[in-house]
C-alpha positions as CSV (number, residue, x, y, z in Angstrom):
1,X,-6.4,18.3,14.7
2,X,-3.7,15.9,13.1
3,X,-4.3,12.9,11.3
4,X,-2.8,9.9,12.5
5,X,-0.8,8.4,9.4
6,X,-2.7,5.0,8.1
7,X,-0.9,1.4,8.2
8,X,-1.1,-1.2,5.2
9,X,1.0,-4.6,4.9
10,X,1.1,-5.7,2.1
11,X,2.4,-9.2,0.5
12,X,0.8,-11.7,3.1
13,X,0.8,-15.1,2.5
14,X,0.0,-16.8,5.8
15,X,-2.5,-16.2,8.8
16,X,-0.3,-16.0,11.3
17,X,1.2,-13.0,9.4
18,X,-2.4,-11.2,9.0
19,X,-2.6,-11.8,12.7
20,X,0.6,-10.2,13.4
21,X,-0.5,-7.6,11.2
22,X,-3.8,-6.9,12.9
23,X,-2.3,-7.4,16.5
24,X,-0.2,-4.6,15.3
25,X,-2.5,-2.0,14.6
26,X,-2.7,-2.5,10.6
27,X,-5.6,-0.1,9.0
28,X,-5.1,-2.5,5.7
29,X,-3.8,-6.0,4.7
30,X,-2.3,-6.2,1.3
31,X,-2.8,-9.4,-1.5
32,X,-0.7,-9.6,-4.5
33,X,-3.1,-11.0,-6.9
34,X,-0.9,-11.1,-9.5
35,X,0.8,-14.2,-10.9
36,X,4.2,-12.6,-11.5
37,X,5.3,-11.7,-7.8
38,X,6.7,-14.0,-5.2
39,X,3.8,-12.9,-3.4
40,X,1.5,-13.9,-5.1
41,X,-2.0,-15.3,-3.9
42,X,-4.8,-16.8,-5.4
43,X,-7.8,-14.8,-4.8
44,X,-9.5,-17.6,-3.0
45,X,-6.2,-17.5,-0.9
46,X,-6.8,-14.0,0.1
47,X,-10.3,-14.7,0.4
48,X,-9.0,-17.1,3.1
49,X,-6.9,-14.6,4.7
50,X,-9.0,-12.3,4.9
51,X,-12.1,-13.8,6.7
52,X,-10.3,-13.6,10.3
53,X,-10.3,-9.3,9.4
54,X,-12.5,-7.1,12.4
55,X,-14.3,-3.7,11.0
56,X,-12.3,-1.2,9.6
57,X,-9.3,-3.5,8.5
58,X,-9.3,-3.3,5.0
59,X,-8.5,-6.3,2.4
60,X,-6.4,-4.8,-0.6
61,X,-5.9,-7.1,-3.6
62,X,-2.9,-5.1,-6.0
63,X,-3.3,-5.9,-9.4
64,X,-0.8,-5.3,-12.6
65,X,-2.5,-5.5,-16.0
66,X,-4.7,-7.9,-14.9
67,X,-7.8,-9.5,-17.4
68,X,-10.8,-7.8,-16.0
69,X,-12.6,-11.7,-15.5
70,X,-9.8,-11.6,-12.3
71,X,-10.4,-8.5,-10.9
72,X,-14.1,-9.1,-11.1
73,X,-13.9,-12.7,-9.9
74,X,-11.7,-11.0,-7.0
75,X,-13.9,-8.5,-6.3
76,X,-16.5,-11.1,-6.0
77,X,-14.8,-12.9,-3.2
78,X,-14.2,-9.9,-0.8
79,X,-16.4,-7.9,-1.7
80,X,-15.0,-5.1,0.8
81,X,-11.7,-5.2,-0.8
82,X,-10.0,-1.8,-2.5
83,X,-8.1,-2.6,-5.6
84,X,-4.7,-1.7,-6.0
85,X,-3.6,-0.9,-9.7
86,X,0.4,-1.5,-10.0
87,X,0.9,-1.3,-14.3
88,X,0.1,0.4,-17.0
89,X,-4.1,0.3,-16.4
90,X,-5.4,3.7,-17.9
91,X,-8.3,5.6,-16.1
92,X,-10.8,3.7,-17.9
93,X,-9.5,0.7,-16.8
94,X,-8.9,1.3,-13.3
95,X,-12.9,2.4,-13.1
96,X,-14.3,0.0,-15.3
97,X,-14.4,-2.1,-12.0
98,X,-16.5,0.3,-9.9
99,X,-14.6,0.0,-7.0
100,X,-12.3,2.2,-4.8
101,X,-8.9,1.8,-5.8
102,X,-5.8,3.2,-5.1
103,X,-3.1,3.9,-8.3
104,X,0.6,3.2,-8.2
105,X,3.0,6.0,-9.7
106,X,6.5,4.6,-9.8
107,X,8.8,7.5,-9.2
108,X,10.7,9.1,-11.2
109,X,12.6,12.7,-11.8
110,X,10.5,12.7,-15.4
111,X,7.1,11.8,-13.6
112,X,5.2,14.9,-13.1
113,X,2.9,13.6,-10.4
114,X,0.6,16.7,-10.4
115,X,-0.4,15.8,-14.2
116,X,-0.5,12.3,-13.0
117,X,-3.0,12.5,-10.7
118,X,-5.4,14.8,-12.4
119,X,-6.1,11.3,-15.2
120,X,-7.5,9.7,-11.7
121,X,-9.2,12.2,-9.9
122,X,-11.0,9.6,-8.6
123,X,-9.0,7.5,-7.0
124,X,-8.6,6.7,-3.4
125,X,-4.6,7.7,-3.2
126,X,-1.6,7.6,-4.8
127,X,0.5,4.7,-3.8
128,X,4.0,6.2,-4.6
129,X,6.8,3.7,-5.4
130,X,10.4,3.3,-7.2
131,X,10.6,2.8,-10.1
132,X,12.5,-0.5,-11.1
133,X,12.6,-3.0,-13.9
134,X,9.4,-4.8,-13.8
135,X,6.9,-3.8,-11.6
136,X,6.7,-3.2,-7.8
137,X,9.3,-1.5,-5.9
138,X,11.5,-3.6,-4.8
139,X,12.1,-2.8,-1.6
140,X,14.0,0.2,-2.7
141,X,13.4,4.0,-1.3
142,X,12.9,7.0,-3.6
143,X,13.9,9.9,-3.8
144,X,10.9,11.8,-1.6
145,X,12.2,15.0,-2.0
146,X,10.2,14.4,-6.0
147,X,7.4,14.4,-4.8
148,X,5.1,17.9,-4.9
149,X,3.6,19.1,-1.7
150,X,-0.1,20.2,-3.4
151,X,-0.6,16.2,-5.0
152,X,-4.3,16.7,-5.5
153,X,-4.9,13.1,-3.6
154,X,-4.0,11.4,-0.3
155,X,-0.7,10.1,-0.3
156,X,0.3,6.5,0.0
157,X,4.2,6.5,0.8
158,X,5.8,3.3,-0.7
159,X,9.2,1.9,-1.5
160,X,11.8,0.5,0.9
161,X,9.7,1.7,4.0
162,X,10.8,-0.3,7.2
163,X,10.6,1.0,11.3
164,X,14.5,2.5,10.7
165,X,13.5,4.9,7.8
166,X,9.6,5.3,8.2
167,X,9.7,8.5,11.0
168,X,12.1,9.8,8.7
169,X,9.7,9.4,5.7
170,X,6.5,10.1,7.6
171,X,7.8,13.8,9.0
172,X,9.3,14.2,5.5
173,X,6.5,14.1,3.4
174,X,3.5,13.5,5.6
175,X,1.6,10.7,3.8
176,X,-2.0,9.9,4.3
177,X,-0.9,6.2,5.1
178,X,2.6,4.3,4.5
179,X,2.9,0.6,3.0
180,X,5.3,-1.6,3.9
181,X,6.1,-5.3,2.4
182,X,9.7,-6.0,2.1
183,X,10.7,-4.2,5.3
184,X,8.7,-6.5,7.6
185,X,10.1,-10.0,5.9
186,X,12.5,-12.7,7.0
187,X,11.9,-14.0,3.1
188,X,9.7,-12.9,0.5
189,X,6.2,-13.6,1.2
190,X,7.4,-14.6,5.1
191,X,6.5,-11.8,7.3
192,X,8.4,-11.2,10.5
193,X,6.1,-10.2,13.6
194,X,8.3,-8.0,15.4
195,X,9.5,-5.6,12.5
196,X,5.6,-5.5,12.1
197,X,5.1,-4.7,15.1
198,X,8.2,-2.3,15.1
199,X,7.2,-0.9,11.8
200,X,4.1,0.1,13.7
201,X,5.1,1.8,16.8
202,X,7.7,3.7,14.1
203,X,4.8,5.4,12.3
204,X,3.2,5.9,16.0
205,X,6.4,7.8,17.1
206,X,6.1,9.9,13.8
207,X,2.7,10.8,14.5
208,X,3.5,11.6,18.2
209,X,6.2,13.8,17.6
210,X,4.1,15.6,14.3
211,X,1.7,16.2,17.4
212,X,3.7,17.3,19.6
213,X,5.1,20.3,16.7
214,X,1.1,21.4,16.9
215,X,1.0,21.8,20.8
């Protein structure tokens, strides 16, 4: 049988764009938690945000070298959420909260991925993004042809994603789930409902037509 590809948005800032994200069939809402984005939220912002979730719609905070005291206070406030490391936070630090997480790898021709991933065996995924100056992708695609096709860990495609390029993606490298934050915006941290909801039936197409290759 043939997984159907997971759905995170990430970057919200308002209800009405967690709605829109739910309405759309989102598996996961994302929170930028840190201070340094234009993105960012409090976490008792996204513990706002997040109280309107059903089951099985999972709150992501994304962290970059955050002071433990955050992650913990944030951790406290949704206390269902999976953490989201996006700097330079070693294995030790990305467990030290006892909590799923997912760890970013920003791509690049000189990351070996495979070595990458055996430091957090146990993560959740690999959320795979460009690498720009700074931290975060950018809204800019990567080159998916580096990335390896035995990766230990589920695959979290990032970087640039949006409903014109994710089949392409999808069929390409055959992620566990995709995120998408820039491609569904008007402006940063403003979400647009439609390219959500377009973004959505995109990665429904891919999975229909992966489907379809299997019957």
């Amino acid at each position: 049988m043939v997984s159907r590809t997971r759905i995170k948005i990430c970057g919200l800032t308002r209800e009405q764009d967690v709605a829109a994200a739910i309405e759309a069939g989102a598996d996961a809402v994302g929170f930028v938690l840190w201070p340094g984005s234009p993105r960012h939220v409090t976490p008792e912002r996204a513990e706002q945000l997040a109280r309107g979730l059903p089951p099985f719609v999972t709150p992501v905070g994304l962290f970059v070298n955050a002071d433990p005291a955050l992650i913990r206070h944030a951790a406290g406030l949704l206390p269902t959420m999976l953490l989201q490391f996006h700097g330079d936070e070693t294995p030790a630090q990305c467990r030290a909260a006892a909590r799923p997480y997912l760890r970013a790898a920003r791509m690049t021709p000189d990351l070996d991925l495979l070595d990458f991933s055996t430091r957090y065996p146990d993560a959740t995924g690999l959320l795979l993004d460009a690498h720009v100056d700074g931290y975060g992708g950018g809204g800019k695609v990567f080159d998916w042809s580096l990335i390896p096709r035995n990766v230990p860990l589920p695959i979290v495609l990032s970087g640039g994603l949006h409903a014109g390029n994710a089949v392409e993606g999808i069929l390409q490298v055959r992620p566990w789930a995709v995120d998408v934050s820039t491609g569904v915006e008007r402006s940063k941290g403003i979400k647009d409902a439609d390219a959500i909801r377009r973004f959505c039936e995109a990665v429904r197409e891919a999975d229909a037509r992966i489907a379809d290759a299997y019957t």
